[in-house]
C-alpha positions in Angstrom: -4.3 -5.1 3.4 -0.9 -3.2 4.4 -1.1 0.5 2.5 -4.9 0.7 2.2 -6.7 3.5 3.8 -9.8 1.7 5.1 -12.3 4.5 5.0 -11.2 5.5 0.9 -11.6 1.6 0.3 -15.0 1.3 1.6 -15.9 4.8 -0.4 -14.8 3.0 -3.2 -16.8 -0.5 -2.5 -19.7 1.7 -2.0 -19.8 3.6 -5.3 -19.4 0.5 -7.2 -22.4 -1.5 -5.6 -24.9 -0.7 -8.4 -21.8 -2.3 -11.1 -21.7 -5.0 -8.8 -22.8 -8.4 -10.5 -20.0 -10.9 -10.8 -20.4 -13.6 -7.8 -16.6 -14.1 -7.1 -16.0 -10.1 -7.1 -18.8 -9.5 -4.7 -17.1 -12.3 -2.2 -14.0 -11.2 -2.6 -15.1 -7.1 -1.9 -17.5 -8.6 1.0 -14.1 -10.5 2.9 -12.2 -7.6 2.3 -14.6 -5.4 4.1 -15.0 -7.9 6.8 -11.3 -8.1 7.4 -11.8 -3.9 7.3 -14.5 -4.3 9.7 -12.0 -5.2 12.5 -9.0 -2.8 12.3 -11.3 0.7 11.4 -12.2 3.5 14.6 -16.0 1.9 16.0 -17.4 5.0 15.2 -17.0 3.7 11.4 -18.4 0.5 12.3 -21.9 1.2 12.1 -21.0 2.5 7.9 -19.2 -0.9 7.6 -22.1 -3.0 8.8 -24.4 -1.0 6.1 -22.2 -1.5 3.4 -21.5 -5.8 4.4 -25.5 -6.0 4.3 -25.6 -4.2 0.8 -22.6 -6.7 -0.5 -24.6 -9.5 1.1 -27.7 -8.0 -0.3 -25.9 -8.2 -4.1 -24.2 -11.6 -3.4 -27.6 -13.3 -2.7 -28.9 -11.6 -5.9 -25.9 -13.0 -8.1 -26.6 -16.6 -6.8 
């Protein structure tokens, strides 16, 4: 994701989770995240992690 300011992305993810029903959109926010996960400072980490178990939290709702 070349161009995409990780911490403005996740901002983003977060104020959407409530919208957040679609099956294939909640995978698709959940890997991009996880790919986020890697390349953002650690001290960010520990928001990341929060925000991957509310997408996980959503996805096993949509199933």
């Amino acid at each position: 994701m070349p161009g995409v300011n990780p911490y403005v992305y996740m901002q983003q993810v977060a104020g959407r989770l409530t919208q957040l029903t679609e099956r294939s959109e909640i995978e698709t926010l959940l890997d991009e995240v996880e790919y986020l996960y890697e390349v953002i400072d650690p001290e960010l980490q520990e928001s990341a992690d929060l925000l991957i178990a509310q997408l996980r939290s959503r996805l096993e709702a949509a199933s």
